[in-house]
C-alpha positions in Angstrom: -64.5 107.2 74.8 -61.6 106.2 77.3 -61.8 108.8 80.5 -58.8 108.1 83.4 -60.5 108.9 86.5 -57.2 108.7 88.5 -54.2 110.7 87.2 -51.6 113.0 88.7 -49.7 116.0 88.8 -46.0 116.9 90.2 -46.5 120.4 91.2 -43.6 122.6 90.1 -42.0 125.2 91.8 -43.9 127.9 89.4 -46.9 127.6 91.4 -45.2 129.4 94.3 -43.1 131.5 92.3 -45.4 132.8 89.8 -49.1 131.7 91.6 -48.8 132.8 94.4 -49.9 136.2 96.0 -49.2 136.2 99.3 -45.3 135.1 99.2 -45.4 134.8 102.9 -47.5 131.9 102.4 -44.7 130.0 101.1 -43.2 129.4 104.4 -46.4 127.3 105.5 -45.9 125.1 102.3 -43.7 125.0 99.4 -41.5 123.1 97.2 -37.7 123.6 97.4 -34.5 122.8 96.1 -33.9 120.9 99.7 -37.4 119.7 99.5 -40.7 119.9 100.9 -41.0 123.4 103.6 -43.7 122.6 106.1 -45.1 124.9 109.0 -41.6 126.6 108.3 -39.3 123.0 108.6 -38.3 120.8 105.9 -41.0 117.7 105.8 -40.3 114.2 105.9 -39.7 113.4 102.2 -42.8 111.8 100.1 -40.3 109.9 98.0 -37.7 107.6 98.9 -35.9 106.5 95.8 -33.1 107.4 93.7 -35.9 108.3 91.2 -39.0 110.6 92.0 -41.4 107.3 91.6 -44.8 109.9 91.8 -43.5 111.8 88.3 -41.6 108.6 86.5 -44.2 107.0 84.7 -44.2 106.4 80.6 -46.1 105.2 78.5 -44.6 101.5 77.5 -42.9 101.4 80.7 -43.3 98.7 83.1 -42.5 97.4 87.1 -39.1 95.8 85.8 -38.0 99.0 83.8 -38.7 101.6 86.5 -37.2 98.8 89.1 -34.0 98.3 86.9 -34.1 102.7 86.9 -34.4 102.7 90.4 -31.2 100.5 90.8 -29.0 102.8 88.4 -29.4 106.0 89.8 -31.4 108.9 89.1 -34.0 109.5 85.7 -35.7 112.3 85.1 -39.5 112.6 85.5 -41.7 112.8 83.2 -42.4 116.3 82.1 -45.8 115.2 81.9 -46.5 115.3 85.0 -46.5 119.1 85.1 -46.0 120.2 81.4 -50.1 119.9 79.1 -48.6 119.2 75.7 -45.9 116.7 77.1 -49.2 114.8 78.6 -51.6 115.0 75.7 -48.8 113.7 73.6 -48.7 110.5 76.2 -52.6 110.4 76.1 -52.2 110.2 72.2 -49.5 107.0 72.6 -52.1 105.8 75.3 -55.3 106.0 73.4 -57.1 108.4 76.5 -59.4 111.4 75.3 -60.3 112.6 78.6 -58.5 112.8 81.9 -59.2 114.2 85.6 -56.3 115.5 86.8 -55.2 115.0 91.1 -52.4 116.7 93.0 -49.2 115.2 94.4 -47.5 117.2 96.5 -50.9 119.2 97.4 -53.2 115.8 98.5 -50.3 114.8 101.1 -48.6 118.3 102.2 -51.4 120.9 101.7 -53.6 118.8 104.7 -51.0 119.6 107.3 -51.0 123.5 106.9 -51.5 125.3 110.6 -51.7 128.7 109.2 -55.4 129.3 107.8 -54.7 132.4 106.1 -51.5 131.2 104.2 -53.6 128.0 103.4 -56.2 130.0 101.9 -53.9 132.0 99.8 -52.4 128.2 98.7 -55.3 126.6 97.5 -56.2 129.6 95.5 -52.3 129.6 94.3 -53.0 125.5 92.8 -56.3 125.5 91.5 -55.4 128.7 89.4 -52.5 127.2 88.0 -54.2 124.1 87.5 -56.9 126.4 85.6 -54.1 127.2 83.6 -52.5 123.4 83.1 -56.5 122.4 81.7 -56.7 125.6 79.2 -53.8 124.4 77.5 -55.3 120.9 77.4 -57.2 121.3 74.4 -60.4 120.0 76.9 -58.7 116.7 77.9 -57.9 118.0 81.0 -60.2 118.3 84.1 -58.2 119.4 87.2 -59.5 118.5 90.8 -59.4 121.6 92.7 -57.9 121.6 96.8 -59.7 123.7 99.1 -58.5 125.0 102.1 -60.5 122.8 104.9 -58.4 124.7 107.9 -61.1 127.5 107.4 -64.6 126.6 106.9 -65.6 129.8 105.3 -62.4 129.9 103.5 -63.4 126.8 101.5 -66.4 127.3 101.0 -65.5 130.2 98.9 -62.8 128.9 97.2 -65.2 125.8 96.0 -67.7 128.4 94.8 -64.6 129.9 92.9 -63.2 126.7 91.5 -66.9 126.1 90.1 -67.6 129.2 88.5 -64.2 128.9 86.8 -65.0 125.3 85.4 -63.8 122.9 87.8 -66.0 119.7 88.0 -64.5 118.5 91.0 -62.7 118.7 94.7 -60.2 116.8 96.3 -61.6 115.7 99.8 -58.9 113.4 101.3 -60.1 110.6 104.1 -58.9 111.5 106.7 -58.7 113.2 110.0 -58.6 116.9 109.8 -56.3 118.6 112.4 -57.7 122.3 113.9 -61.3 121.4 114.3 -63.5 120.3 117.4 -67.0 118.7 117.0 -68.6 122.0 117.2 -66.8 124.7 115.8 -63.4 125.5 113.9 -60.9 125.9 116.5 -57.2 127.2 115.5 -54.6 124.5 114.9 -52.5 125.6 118.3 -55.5 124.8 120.3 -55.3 121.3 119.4 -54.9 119.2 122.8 -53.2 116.3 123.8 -57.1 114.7 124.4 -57.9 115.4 120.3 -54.8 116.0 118.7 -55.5 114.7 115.2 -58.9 116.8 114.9 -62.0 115.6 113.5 -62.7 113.3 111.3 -63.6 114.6 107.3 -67.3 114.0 107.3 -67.6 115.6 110.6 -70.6 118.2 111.5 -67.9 121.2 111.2 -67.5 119.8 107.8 -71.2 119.8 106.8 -71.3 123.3 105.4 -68.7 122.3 102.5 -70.0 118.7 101.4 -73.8 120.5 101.3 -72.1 123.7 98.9 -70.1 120.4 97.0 -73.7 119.1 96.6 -75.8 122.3 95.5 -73.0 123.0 93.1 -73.0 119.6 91.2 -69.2 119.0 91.9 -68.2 115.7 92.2 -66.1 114.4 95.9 -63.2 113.2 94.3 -62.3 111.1 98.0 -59.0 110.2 97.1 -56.0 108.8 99.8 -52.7 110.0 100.3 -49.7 107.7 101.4 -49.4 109.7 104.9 -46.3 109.0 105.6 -45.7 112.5 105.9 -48.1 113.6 108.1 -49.0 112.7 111.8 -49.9 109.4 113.0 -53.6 108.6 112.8 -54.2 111.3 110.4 -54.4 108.3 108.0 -53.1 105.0 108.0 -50.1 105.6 106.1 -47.8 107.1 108.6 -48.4 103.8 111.2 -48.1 101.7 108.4 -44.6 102.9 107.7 -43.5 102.9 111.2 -44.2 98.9 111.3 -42.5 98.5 108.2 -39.2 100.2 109.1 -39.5 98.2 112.7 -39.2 95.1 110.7 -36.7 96.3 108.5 -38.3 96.7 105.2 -36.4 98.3 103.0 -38.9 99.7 100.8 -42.2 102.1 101.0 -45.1 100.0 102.3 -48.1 102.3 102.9 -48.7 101.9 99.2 -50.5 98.5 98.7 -52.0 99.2 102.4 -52.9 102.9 103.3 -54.8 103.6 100.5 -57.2 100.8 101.3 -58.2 101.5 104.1 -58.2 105.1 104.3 -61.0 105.0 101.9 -62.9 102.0 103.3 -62.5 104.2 106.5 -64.8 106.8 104.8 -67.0 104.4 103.1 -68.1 103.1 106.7 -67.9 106.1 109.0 -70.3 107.6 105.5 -72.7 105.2 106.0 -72.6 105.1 109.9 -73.0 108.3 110.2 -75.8 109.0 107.5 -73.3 111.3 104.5 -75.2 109.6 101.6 -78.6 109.8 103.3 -78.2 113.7 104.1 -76.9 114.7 100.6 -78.7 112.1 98.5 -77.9 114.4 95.3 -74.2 114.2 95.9 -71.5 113.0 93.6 -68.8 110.8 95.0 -65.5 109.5 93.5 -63.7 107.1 95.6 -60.3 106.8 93.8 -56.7 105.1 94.1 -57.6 102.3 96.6 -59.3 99.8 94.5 -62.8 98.0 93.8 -62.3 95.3 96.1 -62.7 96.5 99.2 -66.0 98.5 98.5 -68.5 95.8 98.6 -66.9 94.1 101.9 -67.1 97.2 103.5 -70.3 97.7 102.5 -71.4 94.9 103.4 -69.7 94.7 107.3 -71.4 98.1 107.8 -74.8 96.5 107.0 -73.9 93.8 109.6 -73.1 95.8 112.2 -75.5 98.8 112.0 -78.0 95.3 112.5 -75.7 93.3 115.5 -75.6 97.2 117.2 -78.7 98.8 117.1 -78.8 100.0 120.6 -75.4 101.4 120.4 -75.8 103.4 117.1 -78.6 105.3 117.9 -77.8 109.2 118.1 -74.4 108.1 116.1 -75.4 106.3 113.7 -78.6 108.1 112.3 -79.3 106.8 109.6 -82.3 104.8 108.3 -81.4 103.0 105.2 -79.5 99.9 104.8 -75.8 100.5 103.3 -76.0 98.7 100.2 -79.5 100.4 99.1 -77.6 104.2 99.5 -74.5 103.4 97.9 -77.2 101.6 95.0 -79.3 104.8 94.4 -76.0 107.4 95.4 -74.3 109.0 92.1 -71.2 107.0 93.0 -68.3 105.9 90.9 -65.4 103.1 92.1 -62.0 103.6 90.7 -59.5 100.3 89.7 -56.3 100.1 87.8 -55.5 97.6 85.4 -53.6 95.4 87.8 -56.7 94.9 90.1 -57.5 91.3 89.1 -60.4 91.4 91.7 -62.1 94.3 89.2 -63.5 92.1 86.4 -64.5 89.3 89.1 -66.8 91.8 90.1 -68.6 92.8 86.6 -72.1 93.1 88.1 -71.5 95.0 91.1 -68.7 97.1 89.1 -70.8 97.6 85.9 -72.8 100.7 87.2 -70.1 102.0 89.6 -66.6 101.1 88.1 -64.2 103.8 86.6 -60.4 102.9 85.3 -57.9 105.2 86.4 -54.4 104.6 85.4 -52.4 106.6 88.3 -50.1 108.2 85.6 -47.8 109.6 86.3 -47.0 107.5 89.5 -44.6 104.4 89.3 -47.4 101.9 89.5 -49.4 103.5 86.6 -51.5 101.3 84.1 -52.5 101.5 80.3 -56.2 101.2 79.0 -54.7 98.4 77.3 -53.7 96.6 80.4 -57.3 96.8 81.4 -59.2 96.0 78.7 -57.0 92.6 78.4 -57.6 91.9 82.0 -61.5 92.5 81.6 -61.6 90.2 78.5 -59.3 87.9 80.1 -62.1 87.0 82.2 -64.9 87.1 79.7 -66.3 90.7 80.8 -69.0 91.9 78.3 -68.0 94.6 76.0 -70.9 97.0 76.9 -69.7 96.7 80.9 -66.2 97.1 79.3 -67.4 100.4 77.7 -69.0 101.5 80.6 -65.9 101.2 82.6 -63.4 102.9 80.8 -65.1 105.6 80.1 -69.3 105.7 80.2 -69.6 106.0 84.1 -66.8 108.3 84.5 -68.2 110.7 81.9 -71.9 110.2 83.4 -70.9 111.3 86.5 -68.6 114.1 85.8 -69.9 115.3 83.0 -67.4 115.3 80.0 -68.7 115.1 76.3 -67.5 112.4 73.7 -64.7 114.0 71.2 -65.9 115.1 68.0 -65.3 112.4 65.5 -62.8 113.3 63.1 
């Protein structure tokens, strides 16, 4: 069984016309003709192309064809990105059977929402048309439902929702979480000058949702955003973009950056701060920013939890070493089929490794593309098996198709 861990959707404008209850809501966050509405302004734009590079992707098509695209004006997306039968028709041509399904516009937008209320009434607006996108996936579809973190109680509910409707999983972006102080939910106007990009996501005020993500056997799907749309320091993206256009790049750079280290972010503060150790029954899904960088981090948060003893105490409770909770932790590692790095790494990947192919983004990769880099370097069919598929359907719990 071949299961993508890491694919996308381009919302369309449906969910806000048809999905949505509270219309008012709309001003806080929607997608328009003109573009992206945010907090009542149009957004800085998430793509910078001539083609819309997070809904281009075919199967067949490669970094030279969607370059040579890019040069001769606009293409249209792929109307798999929104539209079930156009995708299980590409996950026919791409030999997948089961794929869990992101958001676009909702992982890098829906973050930045000030009004609680309207992004309550948003999340609810996404997950039930996403609800909708799986149903007509014949079971090869298994969305990753957004919840509305401006409210504590407010998500909390809407993850009870999502799960008693299906969903196997959450989106819980690494990053820094705007409207929040260390004790208590504060409203986003309140945010001061002295803590202006919030709390961090595993913070205490967050503790209530990852303990209900826990008890109801979701999985933490921890997936990075590019960021260049929200406020600095809310991830690396939007810094990493600022650079770049200082020195004249041309070109989006947060991509082969951001996602990085946005996620080996989480990984350390996680184990600095005791996440694995409190919820040892939780499910994790660190996606989109490659196997490489996991055992490194790992490993330098092992280092320095021993060269800092005296300084971690009180914030850095835990008492396990790193590498023996991310061992026992129900974890999974996401690559791509261009991560050369990946099959390098066989043993400490075999358990923990998941392909995810990105689709429909610009730099999406076949199953194809990474079996032939796994058995370019000798990788052992049983890991191989484990990797596209085994671990990914361990840990979210999808069933083998019936054989035919």
């Amino acid at each position: 069984m071949i299961v993508d861990v890491d694919s996308h959707v381009y919302e369309p404008e449906t969910i806000w016309t048809e999905y949505l209850e509270e219309k008012s809501a709309a001003g806080s966050f929607a997608l328009r003709p003109e573009g992206v509405v945010l907090n009542g302004t149009i957004a800085r734009p998430l793509n910078r192309s001539n083609i819309n590079r997070r809904a281009i992707w075919r199967p067949g098509m490669t970094p030279e064809s969607i370059g040579w695209l890019d040069l001769h004006g606009d293409q249209p997306p792929n109307p798999g990105a929104w539209d079930p039968r156009a995708r299980l028709a590409d996950l026919d041509v791409l030999g997948v059977d089961r794929q869990v399904v992101l958001p676009t516009l909702f992982g890098e937008y829906f973050p930045a929402v000030q009004d609680p209320e309207a992004a309550a009434s948003l999340a609810r607006a996404y997950n039930n048309w996403a609800h909708d996108f799986a149903q007509a996936g014949e079971g090869r579809l298994h969305p990753t439902a957004v919840v509305p973190l401006q409210a504590i109680d407010d998500a909390v509910a809407e993850l009870e929702r999502s799960a008693s409707r299906g969903f196997r999983s959450v989106l819980m972006r690494p990053m820094f979480v705007a409207g929040h102080d260390a004790d208590a939910p504060i409203p986003p106007a309140l945010v001061t000058a002295a803590n202006p990009n919030g709390v961090f996501i595993d913070n205490a005020v967050f503790r209530p949702i990852w303990a209900r993500i826990e008890e109801l056997g979701l999985v933490a799907c921890v997936h990075p955003y590019l960021g260049i749309a929200n406020n600095e320091a809310t991830s690396e993206g939007t810094f990493v973009e600022r650079v770049s256009e200082k020195l004249g790049i041309g070109h989006t750079v947060a991509e082969p950056v951001a996602y990085m280290q946005d996620n080996a972010m989480f990984l350390v503060i996680a184990l600095f701060h005791g996440l694995l150790e409190d919820y040892p029954r939780l499910k994790l899904a660190l996606l989109h920013s490659g196997a490489s960088m996991v055992p490194l981090a790992i490993e330098k948060a092992e280092t320095y939890l021993w060269l800092s003893p005296g300084s971690m105490m009180g914030a850095a409770p835990v008492c396990l070493e790193p590498e023996e909770v991310f061992d026992r932790s129900s974890v999974v590692v996401g690559f791509d089929g261009w991560e050369s790095a990946a099959p390098r790494m066989a043993e400490f990947l075999g358990p923990k490794g998941a392909w995810g192919s990105r689709y429909p983004n610009h730099d999406a990769s076949s199953p194809a593309e990474a079996i032939r880099l796994l058995e370019q370097y000798q990788t052992p069919t049983a890991t191989i098996e484990r990797l596209l598929g085994d671990n990914a359907a361990r840990l979210f719990g999808l069933d083998a198709p019936a054989k035919v």
